[in-house]
BALOBA-1460 file (C-alpha; in Angstrom, 3 decimals):
// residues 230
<rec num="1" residu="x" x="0.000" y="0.000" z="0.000"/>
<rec num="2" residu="x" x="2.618" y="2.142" z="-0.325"/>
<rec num="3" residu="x" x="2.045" y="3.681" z="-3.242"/>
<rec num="4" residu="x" x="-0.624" y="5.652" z="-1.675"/>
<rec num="5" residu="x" x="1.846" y="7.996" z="-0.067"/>
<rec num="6" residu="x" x="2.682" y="8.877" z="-3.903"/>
<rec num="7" residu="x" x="-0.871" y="10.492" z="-4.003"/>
<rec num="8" residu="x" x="-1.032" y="14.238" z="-3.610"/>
<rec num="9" residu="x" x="-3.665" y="15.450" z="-1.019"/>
<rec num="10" residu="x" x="-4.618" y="18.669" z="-2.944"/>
<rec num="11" residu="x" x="-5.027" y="16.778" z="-6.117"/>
<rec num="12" residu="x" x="-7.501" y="14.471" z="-4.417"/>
<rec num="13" residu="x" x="-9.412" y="17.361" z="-2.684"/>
<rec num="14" residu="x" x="-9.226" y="19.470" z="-6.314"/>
<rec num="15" residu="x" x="-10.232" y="16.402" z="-7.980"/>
<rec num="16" residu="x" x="-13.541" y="14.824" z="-5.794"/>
<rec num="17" residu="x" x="-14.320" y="17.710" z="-3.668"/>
<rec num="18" residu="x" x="-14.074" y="21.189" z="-5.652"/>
<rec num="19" residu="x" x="-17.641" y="21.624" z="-5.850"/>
<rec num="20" residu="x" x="-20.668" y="20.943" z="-3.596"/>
<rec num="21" residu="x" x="-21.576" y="17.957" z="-6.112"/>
<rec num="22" residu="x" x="-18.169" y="16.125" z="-6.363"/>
<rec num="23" residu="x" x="-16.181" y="15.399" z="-9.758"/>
<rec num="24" residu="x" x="-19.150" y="15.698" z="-12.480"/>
<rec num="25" residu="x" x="-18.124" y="11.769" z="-13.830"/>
<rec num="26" residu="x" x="-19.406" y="10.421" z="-10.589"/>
<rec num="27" residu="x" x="-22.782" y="11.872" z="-10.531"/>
<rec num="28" residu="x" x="-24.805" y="12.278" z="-7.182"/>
<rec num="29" residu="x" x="-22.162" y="10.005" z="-5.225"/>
<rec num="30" residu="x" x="-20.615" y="13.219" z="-3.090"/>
<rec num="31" residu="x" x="-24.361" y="14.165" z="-2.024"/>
<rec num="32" residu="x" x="-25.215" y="10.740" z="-1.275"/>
<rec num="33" residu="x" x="-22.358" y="10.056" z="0.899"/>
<rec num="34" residu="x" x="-22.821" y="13.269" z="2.955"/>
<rec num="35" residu="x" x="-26.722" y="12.998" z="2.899"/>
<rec num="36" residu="x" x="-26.292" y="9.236" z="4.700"/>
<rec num="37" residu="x" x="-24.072" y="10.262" z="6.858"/>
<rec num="38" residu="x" x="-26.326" y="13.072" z="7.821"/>
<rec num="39" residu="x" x="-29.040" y="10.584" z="8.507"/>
<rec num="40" residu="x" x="-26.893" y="8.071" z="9.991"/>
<rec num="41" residu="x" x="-25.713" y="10.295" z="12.939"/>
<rec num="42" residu="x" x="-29.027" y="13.125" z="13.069"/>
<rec num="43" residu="x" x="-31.044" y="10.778" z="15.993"/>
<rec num="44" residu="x" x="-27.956" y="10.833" z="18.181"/>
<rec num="45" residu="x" x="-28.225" y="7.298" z="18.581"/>
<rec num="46" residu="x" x="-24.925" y="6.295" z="17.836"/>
<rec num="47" residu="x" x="-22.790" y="7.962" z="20.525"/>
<rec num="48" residu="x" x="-20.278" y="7.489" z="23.220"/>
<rec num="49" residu="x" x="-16.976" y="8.695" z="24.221"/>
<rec num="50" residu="x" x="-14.691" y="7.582" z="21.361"/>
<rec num="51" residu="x" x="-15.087" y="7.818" z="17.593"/>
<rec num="52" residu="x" x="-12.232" y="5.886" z="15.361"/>
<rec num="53" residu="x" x="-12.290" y="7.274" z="11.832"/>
<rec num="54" residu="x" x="-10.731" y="4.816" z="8.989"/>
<rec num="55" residu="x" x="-9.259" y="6.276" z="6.447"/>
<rec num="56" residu="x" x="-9.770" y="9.968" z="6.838"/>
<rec num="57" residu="x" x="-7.888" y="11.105" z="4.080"/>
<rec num="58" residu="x" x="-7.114" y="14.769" z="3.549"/>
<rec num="59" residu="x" x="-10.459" y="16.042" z="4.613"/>
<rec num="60" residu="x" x="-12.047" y="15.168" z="7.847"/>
<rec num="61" residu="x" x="-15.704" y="15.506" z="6.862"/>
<rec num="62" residu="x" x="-17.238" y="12.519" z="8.846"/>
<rec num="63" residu="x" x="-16.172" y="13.990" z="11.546"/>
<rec num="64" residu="x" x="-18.605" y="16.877" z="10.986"/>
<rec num="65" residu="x" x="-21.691" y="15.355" z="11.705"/>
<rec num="66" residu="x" x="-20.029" y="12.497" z="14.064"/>
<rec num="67" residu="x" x="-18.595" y="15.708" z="16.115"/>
<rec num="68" residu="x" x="-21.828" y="16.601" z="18.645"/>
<rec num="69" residu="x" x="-22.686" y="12.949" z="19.691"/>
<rec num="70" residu="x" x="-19.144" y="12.044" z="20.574"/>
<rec num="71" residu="x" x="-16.022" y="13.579" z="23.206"/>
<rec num="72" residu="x" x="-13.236" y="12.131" z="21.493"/>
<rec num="73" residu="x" x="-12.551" y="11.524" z="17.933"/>
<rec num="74" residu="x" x="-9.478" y="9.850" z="16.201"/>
<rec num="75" residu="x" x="-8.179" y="10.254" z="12.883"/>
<rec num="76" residu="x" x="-6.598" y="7.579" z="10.971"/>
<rec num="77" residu="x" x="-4.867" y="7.390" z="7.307"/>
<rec num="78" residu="x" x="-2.164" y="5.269" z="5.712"/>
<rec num="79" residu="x" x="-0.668" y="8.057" z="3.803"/>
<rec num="80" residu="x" x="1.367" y="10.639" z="6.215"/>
<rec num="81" residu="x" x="0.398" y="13.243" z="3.496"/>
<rec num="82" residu="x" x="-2.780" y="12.501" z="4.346"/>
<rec num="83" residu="x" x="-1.990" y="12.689" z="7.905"/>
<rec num="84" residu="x" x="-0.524" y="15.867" z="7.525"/>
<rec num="85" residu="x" x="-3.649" y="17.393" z="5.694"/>
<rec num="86" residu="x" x="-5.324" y="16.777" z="8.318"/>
<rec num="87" residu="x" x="-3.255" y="18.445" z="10.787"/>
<rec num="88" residu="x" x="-3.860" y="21.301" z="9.069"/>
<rec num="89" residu="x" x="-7.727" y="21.649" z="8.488"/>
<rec num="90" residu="x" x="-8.120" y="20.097" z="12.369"/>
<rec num="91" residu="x" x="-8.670" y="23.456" z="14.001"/>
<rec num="92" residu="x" x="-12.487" y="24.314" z="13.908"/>
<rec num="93" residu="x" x="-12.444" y="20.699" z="15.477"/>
<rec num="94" residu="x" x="-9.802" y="20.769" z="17.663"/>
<rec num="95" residu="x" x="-11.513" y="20.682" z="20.634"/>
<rec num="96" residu="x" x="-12.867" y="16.922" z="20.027"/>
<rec num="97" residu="x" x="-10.259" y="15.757" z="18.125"/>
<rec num="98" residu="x" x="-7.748" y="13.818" z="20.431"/>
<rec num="99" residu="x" x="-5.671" y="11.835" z="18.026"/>
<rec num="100" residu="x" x="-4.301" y="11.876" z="14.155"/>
<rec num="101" residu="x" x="-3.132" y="8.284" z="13.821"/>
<rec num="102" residu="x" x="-1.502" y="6.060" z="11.326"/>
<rec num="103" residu="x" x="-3.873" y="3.520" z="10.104"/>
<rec num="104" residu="x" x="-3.346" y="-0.080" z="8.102"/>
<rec num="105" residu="x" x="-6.758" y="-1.888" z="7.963"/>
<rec num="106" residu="x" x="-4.718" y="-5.095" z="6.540"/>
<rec num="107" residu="x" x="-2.810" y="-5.681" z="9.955"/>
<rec num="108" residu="x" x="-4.555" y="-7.229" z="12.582"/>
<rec num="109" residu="x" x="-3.545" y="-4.126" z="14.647"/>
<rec num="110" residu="x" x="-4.593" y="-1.013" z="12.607"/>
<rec num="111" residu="x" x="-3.909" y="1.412" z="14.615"/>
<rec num="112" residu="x" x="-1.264" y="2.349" z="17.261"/>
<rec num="113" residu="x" x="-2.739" y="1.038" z="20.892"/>
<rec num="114" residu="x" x="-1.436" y="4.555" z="22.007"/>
<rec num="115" residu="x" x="-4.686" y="5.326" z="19.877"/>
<rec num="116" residu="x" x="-6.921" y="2.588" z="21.919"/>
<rec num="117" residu="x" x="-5.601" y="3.677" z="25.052"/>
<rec num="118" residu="x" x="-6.948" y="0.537" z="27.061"/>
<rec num="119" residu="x" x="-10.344" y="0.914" z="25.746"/>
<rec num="120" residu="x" x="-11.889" y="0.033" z="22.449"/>
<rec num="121" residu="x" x="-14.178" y="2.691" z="20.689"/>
<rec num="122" residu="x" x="-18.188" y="3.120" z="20.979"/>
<rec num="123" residu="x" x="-17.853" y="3.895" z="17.049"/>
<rec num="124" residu="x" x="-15.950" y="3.488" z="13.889"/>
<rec num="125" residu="x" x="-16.775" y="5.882" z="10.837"/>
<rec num="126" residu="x" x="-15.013" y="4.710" z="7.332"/>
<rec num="127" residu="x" x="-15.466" y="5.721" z="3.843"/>
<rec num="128" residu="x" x="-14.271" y="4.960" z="0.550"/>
<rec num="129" residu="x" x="-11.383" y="2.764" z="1.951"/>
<rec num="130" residu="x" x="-11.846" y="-0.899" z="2.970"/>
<rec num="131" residu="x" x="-12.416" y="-1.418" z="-1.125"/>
<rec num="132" residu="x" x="-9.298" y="1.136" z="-1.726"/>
<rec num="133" residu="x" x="-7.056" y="-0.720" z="0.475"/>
<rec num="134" residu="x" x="-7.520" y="-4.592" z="-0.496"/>
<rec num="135" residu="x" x="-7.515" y="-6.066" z="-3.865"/>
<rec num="136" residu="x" x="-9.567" y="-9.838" z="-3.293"/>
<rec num="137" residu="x" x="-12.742" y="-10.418" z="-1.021"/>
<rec num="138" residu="x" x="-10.437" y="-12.918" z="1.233"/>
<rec num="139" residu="x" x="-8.328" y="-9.080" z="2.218"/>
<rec num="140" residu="x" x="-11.696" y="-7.688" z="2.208"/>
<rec num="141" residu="x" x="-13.042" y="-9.532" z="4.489"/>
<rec num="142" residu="x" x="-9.681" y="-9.689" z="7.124"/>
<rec num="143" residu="x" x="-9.764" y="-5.722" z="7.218"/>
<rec num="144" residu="x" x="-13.703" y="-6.025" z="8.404"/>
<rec num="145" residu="x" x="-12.281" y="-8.406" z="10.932"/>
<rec num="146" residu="x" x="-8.981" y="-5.946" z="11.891"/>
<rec num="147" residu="x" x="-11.409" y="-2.976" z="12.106"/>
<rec num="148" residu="x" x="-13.876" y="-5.281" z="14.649"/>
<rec num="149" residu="x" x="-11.382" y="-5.579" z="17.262"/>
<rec num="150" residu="x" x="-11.510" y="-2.070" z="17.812"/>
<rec num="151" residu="x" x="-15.108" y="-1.485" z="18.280"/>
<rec num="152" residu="x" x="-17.095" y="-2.217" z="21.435"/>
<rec num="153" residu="x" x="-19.719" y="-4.807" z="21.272"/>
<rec num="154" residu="x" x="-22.669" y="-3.163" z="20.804"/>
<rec num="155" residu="x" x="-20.676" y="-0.455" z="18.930"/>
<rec num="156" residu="x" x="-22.007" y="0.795" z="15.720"/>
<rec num="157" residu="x" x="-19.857" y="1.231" z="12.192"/>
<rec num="158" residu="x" x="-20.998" y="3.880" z="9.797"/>
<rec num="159" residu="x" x="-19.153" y="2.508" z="6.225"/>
<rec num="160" residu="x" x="-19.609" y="4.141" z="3.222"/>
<rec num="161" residu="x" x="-18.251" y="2.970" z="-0.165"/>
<rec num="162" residu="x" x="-18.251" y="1.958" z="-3.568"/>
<rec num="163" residu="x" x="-19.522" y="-1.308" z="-5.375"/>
<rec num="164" residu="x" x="-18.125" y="-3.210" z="-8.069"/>
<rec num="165" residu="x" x="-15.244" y="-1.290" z="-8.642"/>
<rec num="166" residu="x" x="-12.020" y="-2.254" z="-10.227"/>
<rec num="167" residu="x" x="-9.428" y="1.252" z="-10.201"/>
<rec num="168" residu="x" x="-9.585" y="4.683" z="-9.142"/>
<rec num="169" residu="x" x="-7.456" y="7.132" z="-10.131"/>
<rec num="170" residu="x" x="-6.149" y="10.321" z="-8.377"/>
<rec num="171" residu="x" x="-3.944" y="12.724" z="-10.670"/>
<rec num="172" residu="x" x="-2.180" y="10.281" z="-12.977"/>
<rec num="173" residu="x" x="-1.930" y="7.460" z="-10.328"/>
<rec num="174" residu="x" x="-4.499" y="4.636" z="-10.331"/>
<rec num="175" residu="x" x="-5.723" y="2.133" z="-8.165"/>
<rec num="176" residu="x" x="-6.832" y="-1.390" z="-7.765"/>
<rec num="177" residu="x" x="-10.017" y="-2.156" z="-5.600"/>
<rec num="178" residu="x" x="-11.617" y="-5.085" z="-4.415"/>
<rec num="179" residu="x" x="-14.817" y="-5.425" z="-6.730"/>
<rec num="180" residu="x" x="-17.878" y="-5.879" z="-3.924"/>
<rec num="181" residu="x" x="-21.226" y="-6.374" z="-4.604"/>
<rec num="182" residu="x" x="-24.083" y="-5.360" z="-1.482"/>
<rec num="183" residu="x" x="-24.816" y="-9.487" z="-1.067"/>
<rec num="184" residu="x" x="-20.941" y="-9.726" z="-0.733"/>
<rec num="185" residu="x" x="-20.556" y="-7.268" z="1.537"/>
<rec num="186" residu="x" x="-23.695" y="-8.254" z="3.697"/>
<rec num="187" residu="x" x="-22.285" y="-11.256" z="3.419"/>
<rec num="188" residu="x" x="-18.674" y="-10.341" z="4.798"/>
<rec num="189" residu="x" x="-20.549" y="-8.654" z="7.784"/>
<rec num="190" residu="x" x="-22.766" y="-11.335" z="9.066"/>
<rec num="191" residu="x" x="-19.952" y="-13.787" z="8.913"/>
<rec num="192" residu="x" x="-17.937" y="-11.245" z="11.030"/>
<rec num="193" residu="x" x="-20.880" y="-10.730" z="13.577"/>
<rec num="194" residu="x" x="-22.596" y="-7.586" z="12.453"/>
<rec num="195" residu="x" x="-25.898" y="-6.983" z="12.529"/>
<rec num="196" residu="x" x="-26.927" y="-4.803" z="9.333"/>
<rec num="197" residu="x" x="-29.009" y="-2.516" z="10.600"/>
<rec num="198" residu="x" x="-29.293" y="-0.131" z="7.574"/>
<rec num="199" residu="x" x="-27.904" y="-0.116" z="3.882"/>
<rec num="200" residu="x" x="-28.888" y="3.026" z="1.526"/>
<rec num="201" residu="x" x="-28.398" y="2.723" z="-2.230"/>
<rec num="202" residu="x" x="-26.974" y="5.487" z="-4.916"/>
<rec num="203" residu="x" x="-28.418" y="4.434" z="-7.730"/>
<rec num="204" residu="x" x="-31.849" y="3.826" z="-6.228"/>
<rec num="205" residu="x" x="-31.959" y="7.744" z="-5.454"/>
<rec num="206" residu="x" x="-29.297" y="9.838" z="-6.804"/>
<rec num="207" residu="x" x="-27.954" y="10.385" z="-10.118"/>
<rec num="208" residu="x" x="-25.623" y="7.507" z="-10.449"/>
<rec num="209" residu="x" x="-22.251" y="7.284" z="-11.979"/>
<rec num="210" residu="x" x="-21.012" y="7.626" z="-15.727"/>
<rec num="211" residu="x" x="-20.752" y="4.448" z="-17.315"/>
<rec num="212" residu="x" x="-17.676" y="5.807" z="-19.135"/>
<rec num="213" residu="x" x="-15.243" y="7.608" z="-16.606"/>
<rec num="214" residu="x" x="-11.052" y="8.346" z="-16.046"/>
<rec num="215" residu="x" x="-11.746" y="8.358" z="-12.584"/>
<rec num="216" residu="x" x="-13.241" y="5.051" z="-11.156"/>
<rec num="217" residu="x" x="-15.449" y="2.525" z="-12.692"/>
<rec num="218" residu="x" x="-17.652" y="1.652" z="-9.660"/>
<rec num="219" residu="x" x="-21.462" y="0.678" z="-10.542"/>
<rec num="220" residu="x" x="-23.001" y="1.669" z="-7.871"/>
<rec num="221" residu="x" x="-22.414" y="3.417" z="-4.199"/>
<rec num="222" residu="x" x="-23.902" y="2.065" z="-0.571"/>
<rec num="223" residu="x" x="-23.792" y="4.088" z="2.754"/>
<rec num="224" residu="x" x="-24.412" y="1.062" z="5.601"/>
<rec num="225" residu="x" x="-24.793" y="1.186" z="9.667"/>
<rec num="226" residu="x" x="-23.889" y="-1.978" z="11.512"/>
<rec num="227" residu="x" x="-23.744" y="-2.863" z="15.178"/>
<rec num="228" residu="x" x="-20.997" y="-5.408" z="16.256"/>
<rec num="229" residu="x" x="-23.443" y="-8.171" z="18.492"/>
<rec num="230" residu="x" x="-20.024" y="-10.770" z="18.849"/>
C-alpha cells in the first residue's frame, strides 16, 4: 500500500471535492455520501466517548456530523500526506479531536494502541477505503475483521463505499479495488458478527455514476450502519 503515499492530497481534494456535487463523472455520489451520513448520525443514537475514523484522508468531513454525539474523535490514514492534511484543516475541530493516527486496515492491529488507550471505541466511521485498500474479497473480508477488534460490542460502524469497482485514479496514479457487490458485503458482515441494521443505495436515489469515466469505474455506491453483536 505504499504507493498511496505517492498520491497528492490537494489533487484528491481538487479532484472529488471542488464543488458541492463532487467530480461531475461520478454523478450524485458526493451528495449521497454526505446525505447518509447526515441521517446516519441526526437521531444521536450512535454515541459514546470515542469515535475511530478509517481512512480519513485529507479532509475530515465525517467527523462533521459524528462531532456533537461524541467527546473524542481519532483520525486515521495510511498516507502521512494525508496525515498531515489533516493536521492542518483540524482546528475548527480541535476541541474533540484527540488523536491523528496512522492507520493499516490489513494488519490485525490497525492502529497504534497509544490510539486505543486501554479501551476500544463506541464507534468506527469509514469511507471509501476498505475497497481502496484490499484487492480480493479474502483481504476484504480480514480488514472487516482488523477494524472489529476495535469497536465495542454493541458499537455501531458507519461505512460508506463503492460497489463493483475495479481502479480509481487520483492525478495520474491509479488504483486497484476489491470489486464488492451489497450481497458480498452483507455477506462479509454477518460472517464477522454484524448486525446490518441499515444499507442506503446510490443508484436507487441519486444520479448515479457515468458508465464511461477516467476516474473510477464503480457501478453503484452504498452508505451502511452496523452494530458489532459478537
Amino acid at each position: 500500500m505504499s504507493h498511496y503515499d505517492a498520491v497528492d492530497p490537494e489533487t484528491y481534494v481538487t479532484t472529488f471535492y471542488s464543488t458541492i456535487e463532487g467530480h461531475k463523472e461520478e454523478g450524485d455520489v458526493l451528495k449521497f455520501f454526505l446525505d447518509s451520513l447526515h441521517e446516519a448520525f441526526k437521531s444521536g443514537e450512535i454515541t459514546g466517548q470515542k469515535l475511530l475514523d478509517v481512512g480519513t484522508g485529507p479532509i475530515p468531513n465525517m467527523a462533521f456530523c459524528a462531532a456533537p454525539w461524541f467527546k473524542e474523535i481519532t483520525h486515521s490514514d495510511f498516507s502521512q500526506k494525508n496525515l498531515d492534511s489533516i493536521e492542518e484543516r483540524q482546528e475548527e475541530l480541535r476541541r474533540k479531536i484527540s488523536n491523528i493516527v496512522f492507520c493499516d486496515v490489513t494488519k490485525p492491529n490497525p492502529v497504534a494502541s497509544t490510539a486505543v488507550d486501554g479501551d476500544l471505541f463506541d464507534a468506527i466511521t469509514c469511507s471509501n477505503c476498505l475497497e481502496c485498500a484490499t484487492v480480493t474479497l479474502d483481504e476484504y473480508a480480514k480488514s472487516v475483521r482488523n477494524l472489529s477488534s476495535l469497536l465495542k460490542p454493541g458499537g455501531r460502524l458507519v461505512l460508506e463505499g463503492a460497489l463493483d469497482q475495479t481502479f480509481y485514479r487520483v492525478g495520474d496514479i491509479s488504483f486497484e479495488c476489491t470489486p464488492i457487490t451489497e450481497d458480498q458485503l452483507r455477506d462479509i458482515f454477518q460472517k464477522e458478527g454484524f448486525e446490518i441494521l441499515s444499507v442506503l443505495d446510490l443508484n436507487k436515489s441519486y444520479t448515479p455514476h457515468m458508465d464511461e469515466s477516467n476516474y473510477s469505474d464503480f457501478k453503484n455506491a452504498f452508505a451502511m450502519v452496523a452494530k458489532k453483536v459478537q
